[in-house]
LUMRO-5378 format. One line per 8 residues: number of its first residue (from 1); their letters; for each residue x, y negated, z negated of N, C-alpha, C. Coordinates in Angstrom, 3 decimals. Each point is the difference from the previous one (the first is absolute). Layout:
<pts>
NUM> A> X Y Z X Y Z X Y Z ~ ...
</pts>
This chain:
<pts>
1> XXXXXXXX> -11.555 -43.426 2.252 -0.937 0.718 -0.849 -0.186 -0.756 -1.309 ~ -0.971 -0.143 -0.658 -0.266 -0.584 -0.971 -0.946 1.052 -1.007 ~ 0.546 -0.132 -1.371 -0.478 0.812 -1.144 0.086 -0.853 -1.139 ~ -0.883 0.320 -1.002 0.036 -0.745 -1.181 0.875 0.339 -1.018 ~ 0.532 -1.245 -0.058 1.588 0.089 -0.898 0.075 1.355 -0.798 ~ -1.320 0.038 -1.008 -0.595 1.629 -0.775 0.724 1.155 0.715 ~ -0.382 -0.382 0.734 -0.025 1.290 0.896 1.201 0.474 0.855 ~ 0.703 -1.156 0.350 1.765 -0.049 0.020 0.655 0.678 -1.132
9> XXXXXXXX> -0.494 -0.740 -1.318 0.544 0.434 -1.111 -0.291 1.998 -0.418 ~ -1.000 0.028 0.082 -0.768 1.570 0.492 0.967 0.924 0.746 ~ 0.501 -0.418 1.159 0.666 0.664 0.373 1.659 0.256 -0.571 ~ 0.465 -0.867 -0.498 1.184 0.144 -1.191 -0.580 1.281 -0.432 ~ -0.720 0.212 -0.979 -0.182 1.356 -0.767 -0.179 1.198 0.980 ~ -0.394 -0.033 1.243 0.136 1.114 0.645 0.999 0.326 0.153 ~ 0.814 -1.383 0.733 0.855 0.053 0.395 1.559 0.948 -1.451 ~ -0.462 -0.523 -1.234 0.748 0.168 -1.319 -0.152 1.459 0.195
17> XXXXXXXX> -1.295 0.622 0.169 -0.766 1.858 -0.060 0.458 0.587 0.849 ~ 0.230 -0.502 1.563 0.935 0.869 0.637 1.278 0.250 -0.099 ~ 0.578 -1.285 -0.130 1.014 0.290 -1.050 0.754 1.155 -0.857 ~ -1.167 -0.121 -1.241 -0.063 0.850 -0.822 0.155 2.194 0.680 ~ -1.313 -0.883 1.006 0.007 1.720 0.400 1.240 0.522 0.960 ~ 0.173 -1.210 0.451 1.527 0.670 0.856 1.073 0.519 -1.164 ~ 0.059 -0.767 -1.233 1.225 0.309 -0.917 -0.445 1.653 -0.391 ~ -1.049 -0.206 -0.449 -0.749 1.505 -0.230 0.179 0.859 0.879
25> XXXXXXXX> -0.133 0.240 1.226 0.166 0.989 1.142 1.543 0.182 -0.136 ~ 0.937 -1.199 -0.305 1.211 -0.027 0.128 0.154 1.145 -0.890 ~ 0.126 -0.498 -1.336 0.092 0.920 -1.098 -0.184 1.501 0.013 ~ -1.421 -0.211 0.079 -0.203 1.640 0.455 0.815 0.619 0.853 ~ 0.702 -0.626 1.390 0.755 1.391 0.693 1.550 -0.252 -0.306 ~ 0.697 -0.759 -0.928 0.500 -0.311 -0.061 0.161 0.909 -1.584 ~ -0.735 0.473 -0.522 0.087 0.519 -1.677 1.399 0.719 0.303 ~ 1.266 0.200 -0.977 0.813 0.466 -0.171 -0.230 1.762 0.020
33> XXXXXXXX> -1.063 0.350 -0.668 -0.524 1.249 -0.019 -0.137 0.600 1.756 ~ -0.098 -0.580 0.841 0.003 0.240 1.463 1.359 0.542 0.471 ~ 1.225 -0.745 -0.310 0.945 0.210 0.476 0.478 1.853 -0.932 ~ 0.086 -0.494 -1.700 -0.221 1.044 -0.686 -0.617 1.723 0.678 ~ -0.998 -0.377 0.388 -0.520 1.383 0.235 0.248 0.520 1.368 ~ 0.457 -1.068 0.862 0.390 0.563 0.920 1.769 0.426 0.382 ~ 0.689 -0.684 -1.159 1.360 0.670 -0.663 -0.459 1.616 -0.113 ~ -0.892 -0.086 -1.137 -0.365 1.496 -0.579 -0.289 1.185 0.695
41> XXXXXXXX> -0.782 -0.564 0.606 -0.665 0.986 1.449 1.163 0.491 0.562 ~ 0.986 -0.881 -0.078 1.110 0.632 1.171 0.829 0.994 -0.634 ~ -0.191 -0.276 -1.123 1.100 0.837 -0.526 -0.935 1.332 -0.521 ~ -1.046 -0.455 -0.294 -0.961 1.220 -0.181 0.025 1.206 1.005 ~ -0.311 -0.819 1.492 0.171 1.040 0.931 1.470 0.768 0.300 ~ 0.653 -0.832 -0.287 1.425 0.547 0.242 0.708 1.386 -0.673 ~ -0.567 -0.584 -1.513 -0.105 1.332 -0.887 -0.874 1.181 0.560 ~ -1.374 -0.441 0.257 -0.929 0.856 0.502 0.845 1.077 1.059
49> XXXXXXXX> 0.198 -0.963 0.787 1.345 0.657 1.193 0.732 1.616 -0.639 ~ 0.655 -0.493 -0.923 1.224 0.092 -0.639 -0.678 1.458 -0.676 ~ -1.296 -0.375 -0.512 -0.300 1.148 -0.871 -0.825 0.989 0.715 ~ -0.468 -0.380 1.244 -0.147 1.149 0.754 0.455 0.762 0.933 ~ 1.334 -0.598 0.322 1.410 0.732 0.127 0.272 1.055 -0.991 ~ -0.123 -0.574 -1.581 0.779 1.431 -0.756 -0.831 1.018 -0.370 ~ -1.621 -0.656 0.039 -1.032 1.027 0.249 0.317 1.029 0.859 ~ 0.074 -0.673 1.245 -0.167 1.254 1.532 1.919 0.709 -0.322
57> XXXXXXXX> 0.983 -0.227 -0.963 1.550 0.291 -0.017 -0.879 1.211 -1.061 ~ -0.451 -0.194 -1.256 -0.348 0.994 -0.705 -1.253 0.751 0.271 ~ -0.846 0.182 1.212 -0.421 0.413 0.430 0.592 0.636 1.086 ~ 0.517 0.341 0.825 1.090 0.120 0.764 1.089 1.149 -0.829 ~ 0.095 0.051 -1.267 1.209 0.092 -0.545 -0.745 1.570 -0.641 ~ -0.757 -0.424 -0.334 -1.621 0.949 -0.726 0.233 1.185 0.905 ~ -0.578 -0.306 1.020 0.263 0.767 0.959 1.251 0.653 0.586 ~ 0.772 -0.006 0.057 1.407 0.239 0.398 0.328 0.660 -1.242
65> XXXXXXXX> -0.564 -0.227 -1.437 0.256 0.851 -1.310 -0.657 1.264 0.268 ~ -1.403 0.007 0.637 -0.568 1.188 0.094 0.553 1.012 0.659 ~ 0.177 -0.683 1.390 0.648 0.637 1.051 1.678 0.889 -0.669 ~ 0.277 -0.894 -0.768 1.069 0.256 -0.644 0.631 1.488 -0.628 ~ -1.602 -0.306 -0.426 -0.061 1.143 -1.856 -0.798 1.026 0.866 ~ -0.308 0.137 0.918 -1.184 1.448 0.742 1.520 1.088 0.326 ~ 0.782 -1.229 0.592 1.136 0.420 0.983 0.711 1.141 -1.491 ~ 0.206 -0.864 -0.905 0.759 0.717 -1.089 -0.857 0.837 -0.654
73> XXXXXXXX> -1.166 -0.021 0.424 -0.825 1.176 -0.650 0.256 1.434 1.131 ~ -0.292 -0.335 1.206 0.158 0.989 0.940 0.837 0.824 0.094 ~ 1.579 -1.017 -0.049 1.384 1.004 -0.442 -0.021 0.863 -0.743 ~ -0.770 -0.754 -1.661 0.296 0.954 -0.731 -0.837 0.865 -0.422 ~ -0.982 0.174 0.694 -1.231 1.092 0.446 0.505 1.275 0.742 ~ 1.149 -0.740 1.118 0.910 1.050 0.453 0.831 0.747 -0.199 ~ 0.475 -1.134 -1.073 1.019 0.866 -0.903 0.094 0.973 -0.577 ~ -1.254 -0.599 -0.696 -0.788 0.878 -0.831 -0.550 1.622 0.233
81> XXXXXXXX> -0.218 -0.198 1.053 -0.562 1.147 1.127 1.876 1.044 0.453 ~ 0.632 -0.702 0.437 1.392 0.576 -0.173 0.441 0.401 -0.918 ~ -0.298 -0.552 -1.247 0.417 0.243 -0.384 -0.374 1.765 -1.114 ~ -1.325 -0.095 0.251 -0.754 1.401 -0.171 0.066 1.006 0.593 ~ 0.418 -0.229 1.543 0.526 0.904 0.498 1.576 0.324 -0.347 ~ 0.735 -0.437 -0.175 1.104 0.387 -0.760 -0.120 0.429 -1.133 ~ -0.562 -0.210 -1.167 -0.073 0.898 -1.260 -1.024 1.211 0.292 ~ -0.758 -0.291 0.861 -0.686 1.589 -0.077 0.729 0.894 0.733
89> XXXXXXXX> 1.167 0.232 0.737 0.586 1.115 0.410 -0.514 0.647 1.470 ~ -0.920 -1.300 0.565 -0.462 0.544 1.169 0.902 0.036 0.825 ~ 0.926 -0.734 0.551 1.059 -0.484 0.854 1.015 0.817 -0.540 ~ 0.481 1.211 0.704 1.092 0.785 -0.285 1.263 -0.186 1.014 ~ -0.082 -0.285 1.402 0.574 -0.333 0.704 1.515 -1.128 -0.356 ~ 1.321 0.273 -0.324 0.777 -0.847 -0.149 -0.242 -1.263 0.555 ~ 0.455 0.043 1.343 -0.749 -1.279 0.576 -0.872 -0.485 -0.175 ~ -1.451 0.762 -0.076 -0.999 -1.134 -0.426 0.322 -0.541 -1.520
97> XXXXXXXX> 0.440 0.340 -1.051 0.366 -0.383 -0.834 0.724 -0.986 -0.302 ~ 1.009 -0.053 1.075 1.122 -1.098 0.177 -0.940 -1.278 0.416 ~ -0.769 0.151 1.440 -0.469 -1.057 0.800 -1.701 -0.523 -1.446 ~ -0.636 0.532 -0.616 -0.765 0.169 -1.081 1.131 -1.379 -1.252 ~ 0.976 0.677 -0.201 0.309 -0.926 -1.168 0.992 -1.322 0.856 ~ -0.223 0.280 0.896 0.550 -1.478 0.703 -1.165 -1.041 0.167 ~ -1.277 0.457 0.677 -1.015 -0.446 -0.038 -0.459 -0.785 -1.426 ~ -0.169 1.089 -1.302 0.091 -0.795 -1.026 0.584 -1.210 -0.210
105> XXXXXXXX> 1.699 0.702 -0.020 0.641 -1.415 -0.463 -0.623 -1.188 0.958 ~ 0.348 0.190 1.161 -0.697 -1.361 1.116 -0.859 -0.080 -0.216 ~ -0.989 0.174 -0.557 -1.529 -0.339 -0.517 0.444 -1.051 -1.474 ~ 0.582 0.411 -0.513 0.473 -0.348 -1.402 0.682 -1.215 0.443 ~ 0.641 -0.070 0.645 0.799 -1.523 0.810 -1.217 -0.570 0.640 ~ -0.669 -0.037 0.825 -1.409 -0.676 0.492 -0.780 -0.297 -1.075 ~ 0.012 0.576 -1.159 -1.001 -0.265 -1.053 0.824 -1.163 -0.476 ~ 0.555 -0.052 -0.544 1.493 -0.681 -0.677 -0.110 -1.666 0.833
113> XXXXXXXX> 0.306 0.378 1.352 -0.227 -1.133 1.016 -1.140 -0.983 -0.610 ~ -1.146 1.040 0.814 -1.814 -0.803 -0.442 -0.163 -0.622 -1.180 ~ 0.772 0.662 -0.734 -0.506 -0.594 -1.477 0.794 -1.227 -0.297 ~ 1.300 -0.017 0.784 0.750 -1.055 -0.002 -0.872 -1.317 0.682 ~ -0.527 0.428 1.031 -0.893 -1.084 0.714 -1.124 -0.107 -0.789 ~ -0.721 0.890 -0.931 -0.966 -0.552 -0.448 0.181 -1.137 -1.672 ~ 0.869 0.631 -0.433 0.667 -1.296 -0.828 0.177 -1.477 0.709 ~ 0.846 -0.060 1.117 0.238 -0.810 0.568 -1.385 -0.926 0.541
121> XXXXXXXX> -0.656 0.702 0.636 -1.866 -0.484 0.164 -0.689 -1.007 -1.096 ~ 0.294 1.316 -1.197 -0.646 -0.485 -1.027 0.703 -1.391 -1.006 ~ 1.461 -0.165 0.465 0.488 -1.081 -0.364 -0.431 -1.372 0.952 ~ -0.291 0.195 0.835 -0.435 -1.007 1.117 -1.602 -0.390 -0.299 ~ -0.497 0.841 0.036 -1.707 0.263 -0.836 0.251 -0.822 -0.895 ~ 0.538 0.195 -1.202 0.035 -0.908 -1.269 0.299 -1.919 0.144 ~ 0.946 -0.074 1.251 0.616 -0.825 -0.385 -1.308 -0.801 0.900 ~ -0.661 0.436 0.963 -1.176 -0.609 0.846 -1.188 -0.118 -1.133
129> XXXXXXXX> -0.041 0.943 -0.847 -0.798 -0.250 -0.567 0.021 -1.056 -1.099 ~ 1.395 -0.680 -0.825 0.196 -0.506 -0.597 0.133 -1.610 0.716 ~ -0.008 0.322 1.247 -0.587 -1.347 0.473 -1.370 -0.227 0.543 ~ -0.771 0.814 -0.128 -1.110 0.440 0.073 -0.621 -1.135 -0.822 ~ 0.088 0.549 -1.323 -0.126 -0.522 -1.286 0.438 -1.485 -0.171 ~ 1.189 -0.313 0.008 0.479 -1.305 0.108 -1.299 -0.584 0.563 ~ 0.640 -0.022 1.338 -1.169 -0.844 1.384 -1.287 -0.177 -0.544 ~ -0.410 0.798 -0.730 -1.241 0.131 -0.427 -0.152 -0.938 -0.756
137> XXXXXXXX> 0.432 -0.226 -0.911 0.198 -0.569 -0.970 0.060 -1.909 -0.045 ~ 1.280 -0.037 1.449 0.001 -1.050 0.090 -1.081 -0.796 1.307 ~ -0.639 0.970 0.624 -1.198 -0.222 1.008 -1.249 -0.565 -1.311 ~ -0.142 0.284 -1.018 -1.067 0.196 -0.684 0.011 -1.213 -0.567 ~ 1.212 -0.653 -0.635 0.862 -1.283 -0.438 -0.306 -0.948 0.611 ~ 0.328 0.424 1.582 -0.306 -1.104 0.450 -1.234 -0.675 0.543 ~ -0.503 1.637 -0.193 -1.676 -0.550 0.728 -0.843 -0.621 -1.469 ~ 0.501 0.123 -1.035 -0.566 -0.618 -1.425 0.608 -1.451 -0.086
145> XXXXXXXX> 1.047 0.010 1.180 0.530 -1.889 -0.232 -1.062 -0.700 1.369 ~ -0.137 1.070 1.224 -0.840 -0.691 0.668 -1.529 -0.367 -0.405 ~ -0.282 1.271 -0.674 -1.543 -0.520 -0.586 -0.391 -1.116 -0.936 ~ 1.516 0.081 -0.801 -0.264 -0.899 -0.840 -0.106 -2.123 0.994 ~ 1.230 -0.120 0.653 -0.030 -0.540 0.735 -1.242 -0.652 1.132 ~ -0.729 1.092 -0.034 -1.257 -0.029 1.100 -0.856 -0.360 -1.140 ~ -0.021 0.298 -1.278 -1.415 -0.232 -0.471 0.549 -1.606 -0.795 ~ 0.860 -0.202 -0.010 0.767 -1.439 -0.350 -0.581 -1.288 0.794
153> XXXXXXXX> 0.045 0.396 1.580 -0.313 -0.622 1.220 -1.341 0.137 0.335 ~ -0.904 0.882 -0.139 -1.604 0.105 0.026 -0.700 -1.187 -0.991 ~ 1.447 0.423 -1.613 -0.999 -1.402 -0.949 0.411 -0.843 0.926 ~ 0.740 -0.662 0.610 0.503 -1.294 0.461 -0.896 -0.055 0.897 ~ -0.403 0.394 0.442 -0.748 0.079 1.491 -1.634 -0.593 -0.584 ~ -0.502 1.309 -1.088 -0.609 -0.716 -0.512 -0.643 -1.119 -0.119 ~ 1.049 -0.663 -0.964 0.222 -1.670 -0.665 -0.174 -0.275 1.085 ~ 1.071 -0.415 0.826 -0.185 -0.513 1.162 -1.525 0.199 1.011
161> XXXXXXXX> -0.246 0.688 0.331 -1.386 -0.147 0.333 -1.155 -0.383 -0.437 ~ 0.019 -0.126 -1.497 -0.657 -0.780 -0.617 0.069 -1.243 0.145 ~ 0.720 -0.472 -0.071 0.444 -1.336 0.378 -0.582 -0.486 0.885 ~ 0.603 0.890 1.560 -0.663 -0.512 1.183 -1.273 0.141 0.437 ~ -0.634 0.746 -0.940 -1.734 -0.077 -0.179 -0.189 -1.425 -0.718 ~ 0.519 -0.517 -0.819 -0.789 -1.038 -0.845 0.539 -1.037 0.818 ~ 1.533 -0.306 0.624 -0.491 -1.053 0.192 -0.260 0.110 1.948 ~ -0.289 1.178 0.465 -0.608 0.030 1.524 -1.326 -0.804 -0.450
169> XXXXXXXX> -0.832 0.560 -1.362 -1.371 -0.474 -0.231 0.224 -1.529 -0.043 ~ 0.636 -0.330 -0.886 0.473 -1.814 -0.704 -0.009 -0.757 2.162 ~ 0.718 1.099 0.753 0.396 -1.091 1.186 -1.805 0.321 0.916 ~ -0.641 0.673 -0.108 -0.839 0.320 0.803 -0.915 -0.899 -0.268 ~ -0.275 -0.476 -1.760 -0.985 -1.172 -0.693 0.468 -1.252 0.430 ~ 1.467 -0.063 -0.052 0.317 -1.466 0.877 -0.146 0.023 1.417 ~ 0.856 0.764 0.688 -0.077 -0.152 1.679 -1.880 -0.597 0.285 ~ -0.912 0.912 -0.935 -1.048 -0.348 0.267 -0.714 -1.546 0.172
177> XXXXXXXX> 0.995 -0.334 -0.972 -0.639 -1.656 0.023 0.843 -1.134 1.334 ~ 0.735 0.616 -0.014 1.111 -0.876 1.276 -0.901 0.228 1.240 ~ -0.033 -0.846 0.903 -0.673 -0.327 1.353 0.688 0.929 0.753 ~ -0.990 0.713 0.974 0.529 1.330 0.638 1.040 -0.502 1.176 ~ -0.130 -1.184 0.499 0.990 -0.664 0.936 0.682 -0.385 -0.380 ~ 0.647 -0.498 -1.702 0.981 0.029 -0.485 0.883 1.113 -0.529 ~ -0.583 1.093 -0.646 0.327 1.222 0.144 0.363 0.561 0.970 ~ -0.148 -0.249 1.614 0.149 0.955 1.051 1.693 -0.574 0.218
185> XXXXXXXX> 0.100 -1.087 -0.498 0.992 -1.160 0.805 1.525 0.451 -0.870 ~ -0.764 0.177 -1.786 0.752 0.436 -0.689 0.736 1.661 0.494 ~ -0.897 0.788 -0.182 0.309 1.423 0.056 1.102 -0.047 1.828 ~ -0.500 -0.442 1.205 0.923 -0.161 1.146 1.217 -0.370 -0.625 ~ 0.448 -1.297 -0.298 1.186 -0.639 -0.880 0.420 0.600 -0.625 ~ -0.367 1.362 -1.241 0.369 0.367 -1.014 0.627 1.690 0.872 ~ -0.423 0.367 1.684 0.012 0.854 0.075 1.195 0.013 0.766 ~ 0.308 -1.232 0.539 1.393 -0.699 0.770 0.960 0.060 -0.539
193> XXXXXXXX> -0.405 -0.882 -1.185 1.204 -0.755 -0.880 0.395 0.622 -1.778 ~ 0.202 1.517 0.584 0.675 1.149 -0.975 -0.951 -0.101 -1.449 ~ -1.317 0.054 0.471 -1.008 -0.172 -1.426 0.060 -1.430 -0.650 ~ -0.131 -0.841 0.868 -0.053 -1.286 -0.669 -0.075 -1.040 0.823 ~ -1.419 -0.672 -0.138 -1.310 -0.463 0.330 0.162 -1.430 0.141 ~ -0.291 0.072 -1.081 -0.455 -1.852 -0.889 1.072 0.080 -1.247 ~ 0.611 -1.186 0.315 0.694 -0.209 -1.078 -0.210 -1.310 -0.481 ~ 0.506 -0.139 -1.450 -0.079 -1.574 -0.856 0.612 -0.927 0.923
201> XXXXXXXX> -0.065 -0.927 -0.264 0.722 -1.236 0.867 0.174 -1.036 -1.760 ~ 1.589 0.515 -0.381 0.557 0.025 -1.240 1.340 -1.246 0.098 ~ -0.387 -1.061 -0.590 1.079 -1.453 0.242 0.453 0.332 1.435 ~ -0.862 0.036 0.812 0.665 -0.748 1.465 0.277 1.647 0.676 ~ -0.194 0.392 -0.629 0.600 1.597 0.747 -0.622 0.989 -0.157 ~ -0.031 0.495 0.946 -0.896 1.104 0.182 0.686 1.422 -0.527 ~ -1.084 0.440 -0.624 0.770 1.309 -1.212 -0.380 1.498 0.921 ~ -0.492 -0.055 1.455 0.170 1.117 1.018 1.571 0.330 0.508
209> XXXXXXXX> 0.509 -1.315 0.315 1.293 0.260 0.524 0.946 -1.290 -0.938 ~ -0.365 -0.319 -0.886 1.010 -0.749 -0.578 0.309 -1.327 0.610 ~ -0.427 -0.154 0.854 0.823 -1.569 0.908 -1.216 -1.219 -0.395 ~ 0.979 -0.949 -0.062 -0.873 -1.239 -0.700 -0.743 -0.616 1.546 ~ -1.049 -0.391 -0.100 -0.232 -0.714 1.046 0.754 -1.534 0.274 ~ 0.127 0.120 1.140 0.180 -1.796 0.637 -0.987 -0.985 -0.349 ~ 0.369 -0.808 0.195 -0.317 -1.146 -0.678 -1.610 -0.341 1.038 ~ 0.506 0.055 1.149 -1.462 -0.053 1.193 -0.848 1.088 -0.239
217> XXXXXXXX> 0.555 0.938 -0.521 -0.689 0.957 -0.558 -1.168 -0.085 -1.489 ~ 0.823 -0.359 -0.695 -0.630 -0.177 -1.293 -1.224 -1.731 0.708 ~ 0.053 -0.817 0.602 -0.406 -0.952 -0.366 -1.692 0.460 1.204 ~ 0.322 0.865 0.931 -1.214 0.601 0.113 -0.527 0.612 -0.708 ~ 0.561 0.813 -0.605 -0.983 1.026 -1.138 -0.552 -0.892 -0.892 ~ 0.749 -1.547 -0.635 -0.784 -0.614 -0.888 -1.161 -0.897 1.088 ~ 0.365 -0.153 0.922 -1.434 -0.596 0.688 -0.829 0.491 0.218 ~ 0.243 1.763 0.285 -1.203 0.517 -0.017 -1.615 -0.047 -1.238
225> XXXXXXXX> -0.253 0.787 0.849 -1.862 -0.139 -1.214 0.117 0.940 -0.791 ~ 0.099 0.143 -1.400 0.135 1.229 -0.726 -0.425 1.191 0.657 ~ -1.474 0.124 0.584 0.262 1.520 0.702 0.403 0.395 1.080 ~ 1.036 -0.934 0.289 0.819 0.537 1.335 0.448 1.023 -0.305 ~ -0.111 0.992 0.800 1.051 1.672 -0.351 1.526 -1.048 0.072 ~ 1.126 0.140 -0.397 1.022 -0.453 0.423 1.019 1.135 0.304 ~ 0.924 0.255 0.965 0.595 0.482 0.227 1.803 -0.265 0.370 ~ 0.535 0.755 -0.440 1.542 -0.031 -0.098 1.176 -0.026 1.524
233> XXXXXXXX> -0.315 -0.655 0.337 1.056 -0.757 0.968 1.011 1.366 0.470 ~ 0.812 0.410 -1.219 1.228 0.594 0.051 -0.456 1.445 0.373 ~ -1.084 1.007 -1.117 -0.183 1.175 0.151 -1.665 0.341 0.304 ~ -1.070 -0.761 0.183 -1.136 -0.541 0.480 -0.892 0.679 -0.756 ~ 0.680 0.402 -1.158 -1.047 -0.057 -0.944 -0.664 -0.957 -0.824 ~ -1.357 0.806 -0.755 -1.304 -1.008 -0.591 0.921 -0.817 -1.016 ~ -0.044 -1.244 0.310 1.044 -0.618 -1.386 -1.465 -0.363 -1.243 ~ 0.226 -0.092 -0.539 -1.266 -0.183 -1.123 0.442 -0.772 -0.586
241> XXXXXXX> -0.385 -1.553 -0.401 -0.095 -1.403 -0.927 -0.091 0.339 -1.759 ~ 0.212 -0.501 -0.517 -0.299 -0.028 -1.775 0.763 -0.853 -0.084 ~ -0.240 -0.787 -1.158 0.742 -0.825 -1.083 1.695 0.207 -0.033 ~ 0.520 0.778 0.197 1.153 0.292 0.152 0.668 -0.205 0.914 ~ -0.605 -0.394 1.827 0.562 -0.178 0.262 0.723 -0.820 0.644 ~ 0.368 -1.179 -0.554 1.181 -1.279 -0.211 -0.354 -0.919 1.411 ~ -1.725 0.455 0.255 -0.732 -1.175 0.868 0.057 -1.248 -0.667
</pts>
């Protein structure tokens, strides 16, 4: 293949722009803020977890208070009721009198009980609810370190895309001028050989894979006609000529 030296040289700068845009793509998924927020997330949800556990414990608990306090209302509704019939003098009967203030007292012990359980409820209530609060607190923390984090990584993203707008444009004005059969030859090569195409041919060595050429090597490339495409022996990429290199 043959191209004009220009135009060898032409492809260096594409070759420099893809480059560029691979470091850029790098960067971008690579931003520290990535790993960051997906730390956060985890622990975000975990809490999340955590805090709707003591939600559904003090909800749960709410309930079991109600249930609680009806129970100790009912007793002592009964009591209450017993206990009116004993001061009004309706119940004359010894026995019923006897079995009447036994009832009381055992009402008075069941009340005594309930209320024991509803303290107990309501200490459990508190303590769900005081992690309620916590959780809350630290769910909210952390979702103010993830946002912050996310909007850290959007500027980056940003920048970075800016970038790869100006210089996608910078490679689209060059690729344009390079010969489309040198371009096709490049982009195959560049799609092989881990993003990299055409390289300098830099004192004797080729700056794709580093290895100096042989000596039968180098003394064809200087016999060739300047727009010989020349190509690299070792990794068969575009080697590209300049002043530099120690022809």
């Amino acid at each position: 293949m043959n191209a004009a030296p220009a135009d060898q040289i032409r492809l260096l700068d594409v070759q420099a722009l893809d480059v560029r845009l691979q470091q850029l793509a790098h960067r971008r998924k690579s931003l520290p803020e990535h790993a960051e927020i997906d730390s956060l997330t985890k622990d975000h949800t975990q809490l999340r977890d955590l805090l709707v556990a003591a939600q559904t414990e003090e909800s749960d608990c709410a309930r079991e208070q109600t249930k609680a306090e009806q129970d100790v209302d009912q007793v002592r509704q009964r009591a209450a009721r017993d206990q009116q019939r004993l001061d009004s003098g309706a119940v004359t009967s010894p026995k019923d009198l006897e079995n009447l203030q036994k009832e009381i007292a055992s009402l008075a012990k069941r009340q005594g009980d309930l209320e024991d359980v509803v303290l107990e409820v309501m200490e459990r209530r508190e303590g769900a609810q005081e992690r309620v609060g916590e959780l809350t607190e630290r769910v909210a923390s952390v979702q103010a370190k993830i946002d912050d984090a996310t909007g850290r990584r959007d500027a980056a993203f940003e920048e970075i895309d800016g970038e790869v707008a100006t210089v996608t444009k910078e490679r689209e004005v060059i690729a344009a001028a390079v010969p489309a059969d040198l371009l096709k030859l490049y982009e195959k090569l560049r799609e092989q050989q881990g993003g990299i195409g055409a390289a300098k041919l830099y004192q004797r060595t080729c700056q794709g894979c580093r290895q100096e050429l042989a000596i039968t090597e180098l003394n064809e490339i200087r016999r060739a006609a300047p727009d010989t495409v020349a190509r690299c022996e070792n990794c068969r990429r575009i080697l590209v000529r300049t002043a530099e290199s120690g022809l």
